[in-house]
Every structure is written in structure tokens, then in C-alpha cells.
C-alpha positions in Angstrom: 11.8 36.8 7.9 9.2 35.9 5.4 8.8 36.3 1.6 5.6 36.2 0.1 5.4 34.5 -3.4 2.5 34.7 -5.7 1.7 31.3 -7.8 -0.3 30.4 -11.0 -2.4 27.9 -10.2 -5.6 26.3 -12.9 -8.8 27.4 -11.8 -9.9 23.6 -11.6 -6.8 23.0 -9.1 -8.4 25.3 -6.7 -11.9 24.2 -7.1 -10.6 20.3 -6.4 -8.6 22.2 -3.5 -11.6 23.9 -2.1 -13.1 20.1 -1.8 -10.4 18.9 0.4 -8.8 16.8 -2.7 -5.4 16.4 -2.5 -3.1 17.4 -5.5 0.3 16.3 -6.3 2.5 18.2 -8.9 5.2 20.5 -9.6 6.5 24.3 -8.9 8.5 25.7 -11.8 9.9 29.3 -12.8 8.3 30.2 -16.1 11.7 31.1 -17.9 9.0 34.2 -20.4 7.7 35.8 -17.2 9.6 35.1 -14.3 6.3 33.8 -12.4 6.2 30.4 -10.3 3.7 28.2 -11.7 1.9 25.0 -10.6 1.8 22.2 -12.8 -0.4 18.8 -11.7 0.1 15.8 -12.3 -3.1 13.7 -13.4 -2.7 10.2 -11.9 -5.0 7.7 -12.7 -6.8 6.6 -9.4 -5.4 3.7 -8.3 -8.0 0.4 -8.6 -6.1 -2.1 -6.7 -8.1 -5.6 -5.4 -7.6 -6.5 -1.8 -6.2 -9.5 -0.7 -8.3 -12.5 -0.6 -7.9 -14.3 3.1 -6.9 -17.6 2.5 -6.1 -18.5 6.1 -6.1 -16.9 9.5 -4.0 -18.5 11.8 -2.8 -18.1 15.2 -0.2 -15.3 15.0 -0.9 -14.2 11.5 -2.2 -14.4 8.2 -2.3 -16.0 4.5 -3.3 -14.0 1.5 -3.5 -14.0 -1.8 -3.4 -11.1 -4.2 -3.5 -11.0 -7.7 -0.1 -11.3 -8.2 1.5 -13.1 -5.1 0.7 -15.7 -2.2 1.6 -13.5 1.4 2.6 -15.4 5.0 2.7 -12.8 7.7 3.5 -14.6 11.1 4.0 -11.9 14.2 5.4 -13.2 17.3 7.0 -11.7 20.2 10.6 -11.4 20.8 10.2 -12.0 25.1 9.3 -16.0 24.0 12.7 -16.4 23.1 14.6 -17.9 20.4 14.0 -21.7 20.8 9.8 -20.8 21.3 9.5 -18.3 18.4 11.4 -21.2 15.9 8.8 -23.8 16.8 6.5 -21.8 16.5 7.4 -20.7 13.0 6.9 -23.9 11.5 4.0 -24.8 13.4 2.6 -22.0 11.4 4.1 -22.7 8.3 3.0 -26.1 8.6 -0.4 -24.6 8.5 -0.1 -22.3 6.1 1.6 -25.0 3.4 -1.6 -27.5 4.6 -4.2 -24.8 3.6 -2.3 -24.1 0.1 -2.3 -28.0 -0.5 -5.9 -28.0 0.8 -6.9 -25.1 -2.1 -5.0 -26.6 -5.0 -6.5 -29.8 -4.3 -10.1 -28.4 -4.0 -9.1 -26.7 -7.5 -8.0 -29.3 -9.3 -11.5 -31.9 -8.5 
């Protein structure tokens, strides 16, 4: 079984639709006439900065963004437990050294 509905859409919705935009919003029933209409929202595109690289290291990564320093250390679970621990603070022995390095460097 299938119903076919008829929706009131702005002109300038369909034009950015015929574009390949995407377009986020919300389906209402107008309460006057009984017709579903589309309502977009206008978002503000989103301007964010990438992450600087501050370090790559051997089973990760350390980044900074504008708001917060990121460790991501990947390591498989077949090493086992004792393997993946040392290797955890190997790398956060690294990561902590290149943080020391860059506040040093920033401070001369």
C-alpha cells in the first residue's frame, strides 16, 4: 500500500536540491490548510581548523586542536596484555617528551 503526499517546499530548497546540496529541516501540518510543509533549517557552515600534528609516533598520533591536546595510541589486542602495557608508556613517554620539547622551544 502506498499514499502519496504532496509537500510545500521554497522554490530556493529545490533549486539547492537540484544541485545535490543536502538540506536538513522539518515536516509540519499547517494547522489553516491541512498541507504538509517543509521548513529548513539555515545552519551556518561549519569552519572548523584541523588538528595540528604535533607527533607521529609508532602506533599513533599527537595533536593539537584549538581547544585540546589528543593521544591516540592503536595497538592490537593478539600482543597480549603484558606487551600492549609496555607499550603504552613507551608511547606516552614519547608523547609527554615532545610536549616538554614544544613548551620548552616556546618559552626561549
Amino acid at each position: 500500500m502506498t499514499i502519496k503526499k504532496y509537500i510545500e517546499i521554497p522554490e530556493e530548497i529545490l533549486v539547492g536540491l537540484a544541485e545535490g546540496n543536502f538540506v536538513k529541516g522539518s515536516l509540519h501540518r499547517d494547522k489553516n490548510t491541512g498541507r504538509i510543509v517543509f521548513n529548513a533549517y539555515y545552519l551556518k557552515p561549519c569552519k572548523r581548523k584541523k588538528d595540528k600534528l604535533l607527533a607521529s609516533l609508532e602506533h599513533g598520533w599527537l595533536k593539537e586542536s584549538p581547544t585540546c591536546i589528543k593521544f591516540y595510541c592503536a595497538l592490537k589486542k593478539s600482543i597480549g596484555t603484558a606487551r600492549i602495557l609496555c607499550a603504552l608508556e613507551r608511547e606516552q613517554k614519547v608523547a609527554s617528551g615532545h610536549l616538554v620539547d614544544r613548551e620548552i622551544v616556546d618559552r626561549v
